[in-house]
C-alpha atoms as one frame of an Amber mdcrd trajectory, in Angstrom:
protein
   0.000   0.000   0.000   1.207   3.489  -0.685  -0.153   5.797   1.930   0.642
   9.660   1.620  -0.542  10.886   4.835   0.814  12.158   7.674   2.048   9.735
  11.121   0.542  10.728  13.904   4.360  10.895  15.210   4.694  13.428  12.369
   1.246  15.024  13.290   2.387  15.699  17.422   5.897  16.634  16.283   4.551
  18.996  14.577   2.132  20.519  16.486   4.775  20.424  19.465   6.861  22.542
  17.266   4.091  24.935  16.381   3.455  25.493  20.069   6.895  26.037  21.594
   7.451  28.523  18.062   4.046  30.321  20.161   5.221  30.475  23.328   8.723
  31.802  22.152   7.096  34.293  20.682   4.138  35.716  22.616   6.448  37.487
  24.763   7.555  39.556  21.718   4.606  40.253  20.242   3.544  41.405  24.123
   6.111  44.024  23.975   5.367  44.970  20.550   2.019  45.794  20.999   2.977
  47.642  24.356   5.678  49.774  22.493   2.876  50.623  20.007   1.057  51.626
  22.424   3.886  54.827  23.541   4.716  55.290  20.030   1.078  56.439  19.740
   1.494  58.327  22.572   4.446  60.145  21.883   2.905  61.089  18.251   0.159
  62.729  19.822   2.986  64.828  21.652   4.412  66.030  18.659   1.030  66.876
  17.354   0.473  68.886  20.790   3.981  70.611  20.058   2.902  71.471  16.835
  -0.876  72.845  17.700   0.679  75.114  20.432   3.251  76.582  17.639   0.431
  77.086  15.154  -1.521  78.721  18.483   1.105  80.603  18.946   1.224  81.955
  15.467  -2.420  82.609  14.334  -3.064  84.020  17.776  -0.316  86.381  16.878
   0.704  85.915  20.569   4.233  86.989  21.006   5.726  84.887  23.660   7.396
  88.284  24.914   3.975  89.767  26.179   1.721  89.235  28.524  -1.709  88.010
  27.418  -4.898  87.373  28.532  -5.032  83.586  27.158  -1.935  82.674  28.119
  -1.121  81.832  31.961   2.694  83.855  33.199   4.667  81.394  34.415   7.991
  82.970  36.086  10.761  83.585  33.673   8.898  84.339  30.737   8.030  81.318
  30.381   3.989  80.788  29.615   1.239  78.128  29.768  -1.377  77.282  27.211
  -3.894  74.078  28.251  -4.872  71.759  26.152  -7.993  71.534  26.361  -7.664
  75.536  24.339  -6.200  73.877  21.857  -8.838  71.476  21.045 -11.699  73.802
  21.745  -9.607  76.332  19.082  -9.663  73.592  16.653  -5.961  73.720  16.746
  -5.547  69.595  18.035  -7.925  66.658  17.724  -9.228  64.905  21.039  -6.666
  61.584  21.448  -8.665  59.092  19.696  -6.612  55.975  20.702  -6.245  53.291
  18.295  -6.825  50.797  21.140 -10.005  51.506  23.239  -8.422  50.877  26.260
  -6.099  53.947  26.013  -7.158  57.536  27.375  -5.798  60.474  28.033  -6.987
  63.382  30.296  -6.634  66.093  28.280  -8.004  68.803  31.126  -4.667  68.465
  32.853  -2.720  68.368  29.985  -0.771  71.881  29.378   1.932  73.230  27.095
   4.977  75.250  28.253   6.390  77.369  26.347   9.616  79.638  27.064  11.555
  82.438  25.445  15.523  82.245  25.472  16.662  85.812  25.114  20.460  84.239
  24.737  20.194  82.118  22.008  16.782  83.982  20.908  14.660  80.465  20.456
  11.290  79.407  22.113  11.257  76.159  23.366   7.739  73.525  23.644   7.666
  71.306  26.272   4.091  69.348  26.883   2.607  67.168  29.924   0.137  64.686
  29.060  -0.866  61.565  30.926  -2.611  58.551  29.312  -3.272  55.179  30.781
  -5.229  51.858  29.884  -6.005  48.988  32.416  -2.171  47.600  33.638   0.264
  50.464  32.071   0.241  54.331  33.068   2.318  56.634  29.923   3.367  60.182
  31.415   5.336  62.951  30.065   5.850  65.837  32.210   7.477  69.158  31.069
  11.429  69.034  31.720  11.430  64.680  31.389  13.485  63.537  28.776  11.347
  60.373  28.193   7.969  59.373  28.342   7.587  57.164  31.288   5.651  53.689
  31.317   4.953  52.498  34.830   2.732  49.721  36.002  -0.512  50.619  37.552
């Protein structure tokens, strides 16, 4: 007889091999989808960065003077909130890809400061988002977005 079919040694050693190849690689995939996650995150900081410069301009604020919308901070520096900048139609609410993600957006702010010596203005944002087991936070001065577990 000529049988073409498959052992059912051949069958288990192959679905043993399938498995440990999954349990390898869950782990992986795990932190894949986790970095995703503050990838997204720190997009939506640039975007912030960005609103509060186009803010800036349209507003024809000059970071020199004292406004009305804008909160004096000590050493010229100023605040704007985010939550202006999405009722201005200058940044989108943070529609997470993932449901589980959200931000609060009424704490969120935007620094921005005036360097008379080297004559730039520097952006600096804080925005916190969170799902169920991770907490992403970016305050104004940190170099990195931090990921701690809730």
């Amino acid at each position: 007889m000529d049988n073409k079919a498959f052992t059912l040694i051949e069958l288990l050693v192959t679905i043993t091999i399938l498995g440990l190849i999954t349990f390898m690689g869950f782990p992986s995939l795990q932190k894949m989808l986790n970095d995703n996650k503050k990838t997204e995150f720190e997009y939506y900081g640039k975007s912030i960065i960005s609103a509060a410069k186009l803010y800036m301009q349209k507003e024809g604020r000059d970071i020199k003077e004292l406004s009305s919308n804008l909160t004096a901070l000590k050493n010229g520096t100023y605040e704007v909130l985010l939550s202006d900048l999405i009722s201005g139609g200058y940044l989108e609410e943070y529609h997470a890809s993932k449901k589980d993600l959200s931000c609060d957006i009424y704490n969120g702010r935007v620094k921005i400061k005036w360097d008379d010596q080297t004559n730039t203005t520097t952006y600096n944002y804080k925005l916190t988002c969170s799902d169920a087991t991770k907490l992403y936070e970016k305050k104004y001065d940190q170099e990195d977005i931090i990921v701690k577990n809730k």
